[in-house]
C-alpha positions as CSV (number, residue, x, y, z in Angstrom):
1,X,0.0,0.0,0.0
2,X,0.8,3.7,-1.0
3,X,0.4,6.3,1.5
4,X,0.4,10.0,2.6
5,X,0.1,9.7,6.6
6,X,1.1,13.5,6.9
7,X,-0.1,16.0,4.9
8,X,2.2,18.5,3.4
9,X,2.4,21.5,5.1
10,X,2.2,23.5,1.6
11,X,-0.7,25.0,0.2
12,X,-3.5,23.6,-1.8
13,X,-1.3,23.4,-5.8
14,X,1.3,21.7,-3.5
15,X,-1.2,18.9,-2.1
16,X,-2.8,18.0,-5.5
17,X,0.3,17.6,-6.8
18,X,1.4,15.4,-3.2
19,X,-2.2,13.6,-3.9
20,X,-1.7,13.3,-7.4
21,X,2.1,11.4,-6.6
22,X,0.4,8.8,-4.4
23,X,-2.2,8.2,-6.5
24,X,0.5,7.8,-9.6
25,X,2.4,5.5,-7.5
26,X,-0.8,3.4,-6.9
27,X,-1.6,3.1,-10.0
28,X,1.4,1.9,-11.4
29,X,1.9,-0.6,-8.6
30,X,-1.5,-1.9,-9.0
31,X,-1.5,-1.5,-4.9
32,X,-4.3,0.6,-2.8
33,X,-3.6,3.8,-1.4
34,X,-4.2,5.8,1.7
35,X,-4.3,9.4,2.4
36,X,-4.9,11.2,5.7
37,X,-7.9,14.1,5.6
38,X,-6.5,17.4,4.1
39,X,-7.6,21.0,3.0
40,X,-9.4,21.0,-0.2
41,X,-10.5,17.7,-0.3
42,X,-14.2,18.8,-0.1
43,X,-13.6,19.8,-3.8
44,X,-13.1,16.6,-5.2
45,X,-15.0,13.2,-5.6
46,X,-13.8,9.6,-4.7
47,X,-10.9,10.5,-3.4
48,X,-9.0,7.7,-1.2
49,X,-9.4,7.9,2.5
50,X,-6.9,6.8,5.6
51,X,-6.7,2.7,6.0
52,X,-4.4,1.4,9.0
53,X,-1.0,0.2,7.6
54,X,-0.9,-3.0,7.8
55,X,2.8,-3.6,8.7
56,X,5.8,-1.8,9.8
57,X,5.7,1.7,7.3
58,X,9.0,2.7,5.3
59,X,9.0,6.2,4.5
60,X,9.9,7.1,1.0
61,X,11.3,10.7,0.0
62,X,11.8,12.5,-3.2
63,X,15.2,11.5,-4.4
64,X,14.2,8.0,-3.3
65,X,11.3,8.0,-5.8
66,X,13.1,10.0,-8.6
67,X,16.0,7.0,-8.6
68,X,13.5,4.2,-7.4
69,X,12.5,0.9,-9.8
70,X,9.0,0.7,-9.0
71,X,8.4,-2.6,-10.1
72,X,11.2,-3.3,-7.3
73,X,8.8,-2.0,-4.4
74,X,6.8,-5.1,-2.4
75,X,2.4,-4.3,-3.5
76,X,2.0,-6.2,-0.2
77,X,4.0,-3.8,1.8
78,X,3.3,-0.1,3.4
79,X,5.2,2.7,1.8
80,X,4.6,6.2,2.5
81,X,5.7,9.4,0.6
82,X,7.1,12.0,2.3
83,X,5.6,15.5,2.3
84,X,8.3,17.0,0.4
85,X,7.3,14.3,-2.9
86,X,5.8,17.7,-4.8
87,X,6.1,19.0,-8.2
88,X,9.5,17.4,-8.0
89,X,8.4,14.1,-8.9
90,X,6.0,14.9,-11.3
91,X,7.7,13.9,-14.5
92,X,8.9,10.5,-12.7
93,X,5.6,8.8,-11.8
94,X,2.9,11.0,-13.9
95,X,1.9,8.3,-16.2
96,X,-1.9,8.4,-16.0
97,X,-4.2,11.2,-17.1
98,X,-4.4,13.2,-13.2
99,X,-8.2,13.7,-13.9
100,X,-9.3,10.3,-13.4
101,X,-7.8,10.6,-9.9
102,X,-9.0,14.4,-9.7
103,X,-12.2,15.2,-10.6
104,X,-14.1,18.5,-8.9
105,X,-17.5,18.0,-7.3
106,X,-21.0,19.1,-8.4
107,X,-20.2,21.8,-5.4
108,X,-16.8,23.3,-7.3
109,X,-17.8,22.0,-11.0
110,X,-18.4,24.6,-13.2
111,X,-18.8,24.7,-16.9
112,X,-17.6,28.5,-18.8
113,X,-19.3,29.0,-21.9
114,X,-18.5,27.3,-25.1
115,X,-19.3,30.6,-27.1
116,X,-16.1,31.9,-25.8
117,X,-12.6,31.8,-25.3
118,X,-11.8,31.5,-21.8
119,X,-8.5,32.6,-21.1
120,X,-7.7,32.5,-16.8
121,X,-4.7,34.7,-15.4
122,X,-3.1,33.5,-12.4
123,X,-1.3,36.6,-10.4
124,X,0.8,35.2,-7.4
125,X,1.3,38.3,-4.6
126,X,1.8,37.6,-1.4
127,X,3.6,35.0,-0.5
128,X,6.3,35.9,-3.4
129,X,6.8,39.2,-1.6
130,X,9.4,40.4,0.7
131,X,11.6,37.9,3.1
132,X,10.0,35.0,2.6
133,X,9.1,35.1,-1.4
134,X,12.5,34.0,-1.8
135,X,13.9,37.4,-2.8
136,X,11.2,38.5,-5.5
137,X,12.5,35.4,-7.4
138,X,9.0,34.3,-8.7
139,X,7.7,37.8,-9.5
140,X,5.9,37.6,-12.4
141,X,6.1,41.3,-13.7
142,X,3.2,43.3,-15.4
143,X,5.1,42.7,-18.6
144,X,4.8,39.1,-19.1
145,X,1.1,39.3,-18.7
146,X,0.5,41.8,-21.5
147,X,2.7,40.3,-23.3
148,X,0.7,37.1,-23.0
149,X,-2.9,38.8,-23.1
150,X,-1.5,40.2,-26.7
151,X,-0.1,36.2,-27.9
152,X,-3.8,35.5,-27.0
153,X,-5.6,38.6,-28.9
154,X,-3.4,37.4,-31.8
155,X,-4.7,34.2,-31.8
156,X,-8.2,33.5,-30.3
157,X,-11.6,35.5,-30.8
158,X,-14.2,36.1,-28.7
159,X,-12.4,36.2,-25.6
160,X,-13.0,36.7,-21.9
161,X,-10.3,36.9,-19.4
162,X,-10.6,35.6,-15.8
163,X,-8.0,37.2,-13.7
164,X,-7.3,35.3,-10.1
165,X,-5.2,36.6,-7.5
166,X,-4.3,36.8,-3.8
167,X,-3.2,40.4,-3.8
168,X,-5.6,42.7,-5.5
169,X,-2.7,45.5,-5.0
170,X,0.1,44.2,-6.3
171,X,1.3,46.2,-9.2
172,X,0.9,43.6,-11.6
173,X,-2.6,42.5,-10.9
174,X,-3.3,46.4,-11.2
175,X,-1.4,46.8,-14.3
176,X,-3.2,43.7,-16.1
177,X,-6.5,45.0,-15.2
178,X,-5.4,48.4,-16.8
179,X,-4.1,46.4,-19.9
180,X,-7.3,44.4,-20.3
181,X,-9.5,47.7,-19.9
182,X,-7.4,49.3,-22.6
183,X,-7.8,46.7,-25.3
184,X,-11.6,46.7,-24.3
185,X,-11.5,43.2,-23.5
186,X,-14.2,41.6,-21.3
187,X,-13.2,40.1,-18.4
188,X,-13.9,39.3,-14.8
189,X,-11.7,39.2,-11.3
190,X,-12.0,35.9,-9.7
191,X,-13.8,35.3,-6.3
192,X,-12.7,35.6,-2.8
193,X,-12.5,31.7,-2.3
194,X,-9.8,30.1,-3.6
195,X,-11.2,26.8,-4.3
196,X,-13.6,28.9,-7.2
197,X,-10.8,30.6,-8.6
198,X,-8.9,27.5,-9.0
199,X,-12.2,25.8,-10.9
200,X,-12.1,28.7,-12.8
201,X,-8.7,28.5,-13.9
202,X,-9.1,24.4,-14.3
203,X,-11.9,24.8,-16.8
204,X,-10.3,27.6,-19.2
205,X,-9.5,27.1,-22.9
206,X,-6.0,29.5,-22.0
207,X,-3.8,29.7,-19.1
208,X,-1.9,32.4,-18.1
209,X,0.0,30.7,-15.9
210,X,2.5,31.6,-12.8
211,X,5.5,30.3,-10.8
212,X,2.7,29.0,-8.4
213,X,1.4,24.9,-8.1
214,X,-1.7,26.3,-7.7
215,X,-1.6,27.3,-11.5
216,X,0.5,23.7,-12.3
217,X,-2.6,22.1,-11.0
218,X,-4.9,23.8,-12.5
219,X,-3.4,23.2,-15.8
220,X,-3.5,19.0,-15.6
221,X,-7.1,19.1,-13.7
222,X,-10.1,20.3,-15.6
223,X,-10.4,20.8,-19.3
224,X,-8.4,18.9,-21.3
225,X,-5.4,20.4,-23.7
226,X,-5.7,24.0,-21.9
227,X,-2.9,26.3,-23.9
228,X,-0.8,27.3,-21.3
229,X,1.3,29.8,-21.4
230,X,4.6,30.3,-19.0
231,X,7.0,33.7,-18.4
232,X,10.6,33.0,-20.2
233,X,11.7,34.9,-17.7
234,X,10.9,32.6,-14.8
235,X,12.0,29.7,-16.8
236,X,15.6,30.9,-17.4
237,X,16.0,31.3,-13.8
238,X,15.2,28.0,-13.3
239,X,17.7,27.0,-16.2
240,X,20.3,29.1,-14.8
241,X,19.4,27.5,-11.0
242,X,19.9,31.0,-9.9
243,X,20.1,31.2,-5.9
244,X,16.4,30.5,-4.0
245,X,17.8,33.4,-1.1
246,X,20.5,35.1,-3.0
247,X,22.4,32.9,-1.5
248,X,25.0,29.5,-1.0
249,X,22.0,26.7,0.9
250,X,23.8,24.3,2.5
251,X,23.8,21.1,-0.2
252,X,21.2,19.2,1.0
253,X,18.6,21.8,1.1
254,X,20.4,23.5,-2.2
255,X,19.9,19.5,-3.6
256,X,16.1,19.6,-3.0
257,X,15.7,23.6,-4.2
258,X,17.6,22.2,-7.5
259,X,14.9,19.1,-7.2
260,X,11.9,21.7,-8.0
261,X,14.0,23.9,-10.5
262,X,14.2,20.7,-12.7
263,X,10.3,20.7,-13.3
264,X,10.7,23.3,-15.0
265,X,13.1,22.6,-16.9
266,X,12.1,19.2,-17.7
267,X,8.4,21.6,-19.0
268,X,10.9,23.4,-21.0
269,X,12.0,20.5,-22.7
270,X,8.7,20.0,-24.1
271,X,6.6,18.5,-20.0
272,X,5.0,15.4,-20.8
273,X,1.5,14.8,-22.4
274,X,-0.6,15.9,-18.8
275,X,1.7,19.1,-18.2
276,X,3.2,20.8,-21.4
277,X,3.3,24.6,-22.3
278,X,1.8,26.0,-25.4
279,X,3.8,28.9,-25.4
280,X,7.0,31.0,-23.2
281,X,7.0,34.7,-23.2
């Protein structure tokens, strides 16, 4: 048996994609799975629940299951994933469609109009900021999202934009809103709960995406073949594996930091058929 006895401690991109790894794992081992209770679960239907392990439980972390034979693990055994199994082990296990395992309930469903092209904007403020946002290193500037709101006008009709976002002040939520009123686009601001927004963004024909999992998620649950665009910008950091703090970690934090910069290199290299970019800017 697969399991996730302790919740991560990130927010709610970072546990679909923790859910989504267990559930991978489960699948490919043909084994069940067990998951503790966690935030945003109301969202979703038939999701696993919490069984009792059956025998002593190895614990299994990130670099483990990015080097690990799976067909080497014991189905009759109890393995758990550490919290820290995230985006980072995406690429290794994501070999079925994420929707079959993630699929929002009547409660969070919602289906934008087919007369339309629904393009969502995800604008990450707060916890980017200051401190603790890692230096301003996932910024996305005002820049990349006109850039991006133009890439659409060039190439879609009929468009509405639905722009979600934690900071309703931060300059670049501001200065999209002033771009989008200029171009006399129609468009609305997400809502106040987070678990909309993200259907929102799930269920859009285009994503504007950010640094955040909360936009990764979004963009392998819902609709099917979303484009989604990325900033260049925020990639080539990641190519360059420029500092997390500005910065020397010591290794085996610097190890794991490098462990989520590969993500997005490995989406730059073309993702894989659940997670791929339609476009860089």
């Amino acid at each position: 048996m697969i399991r996730i006895d302790e919740m991560t401690k990130g927010r709610f991109g970072n546990r679909l994609l923790y859910y989504n790894n267990l559930m991978q794992l489960s699948h490919s081992m043909d084994t069940d799975a067990s998951c503790v209770e966690w935030e945003g679960s109301v969202c979703f239907d038939v999701l696993v629940g919490y069984k009792e392990a059956n025998d002593k439980v190895k614990s299994l972390d990130w670099s483990e299951i990015n080097n690990l034979n799976i067909d080497s693990l014991d189905k009759g055994k109890d393995y758990s994933i550490s919290p820290y199994c995230l985006h980072n082990n995406f690429y290794r296990l994501c070999k079925t469609n994420p929707r079959k395992f993630l699929k929002l309930n009547d409660s969070y469903s919602l289906s934008l109009s087919d007369n339309e092209t629904s393009v969502g904007i995800h604008i990450r403020g707060t916890d980017i900021l200051g401190a603790d946002g890692n230096q301003g290193r996932e910024i996305h500037t005002s820049e990349y999202y006109k850039k991006a709101i133009d890439e659409v006008e060039k190439n879609f009709d009929n468009i509405k934009y639905y722009v979600c976002t934690d900071d309703v002040y931060f300059v670049s939520f501001v200065d999209t809103i002033l771009h989008i009123n200029s171009i006399g686009a129609s468009y609305n601001v997400g809502s106040k709960n987070h678990f909309m927004d993200f259907s929102i963004l799930s269920e859009c024909d285009v994503l504007i995406a950010s640094s955040s999992t909360f936009a990764v998620a979004a963009g392998f649950v819902g609709k099917e073949n979303k484009k989604i665009i990325h900033s260049m910008d925020w990639i080539q950091k990641n190519l360059d594996h420029t500092l997390w703090h500005g910065y020397e970690d010591p290794k085996n934090i610097r190890n794991w930091q490098l462990s989520y910069d590969n993500f997005w290199v490995e989406l730059y290299e073309g993702g894989n058929e659940f997670y791929h970019a339609w476009k860089f800017i």
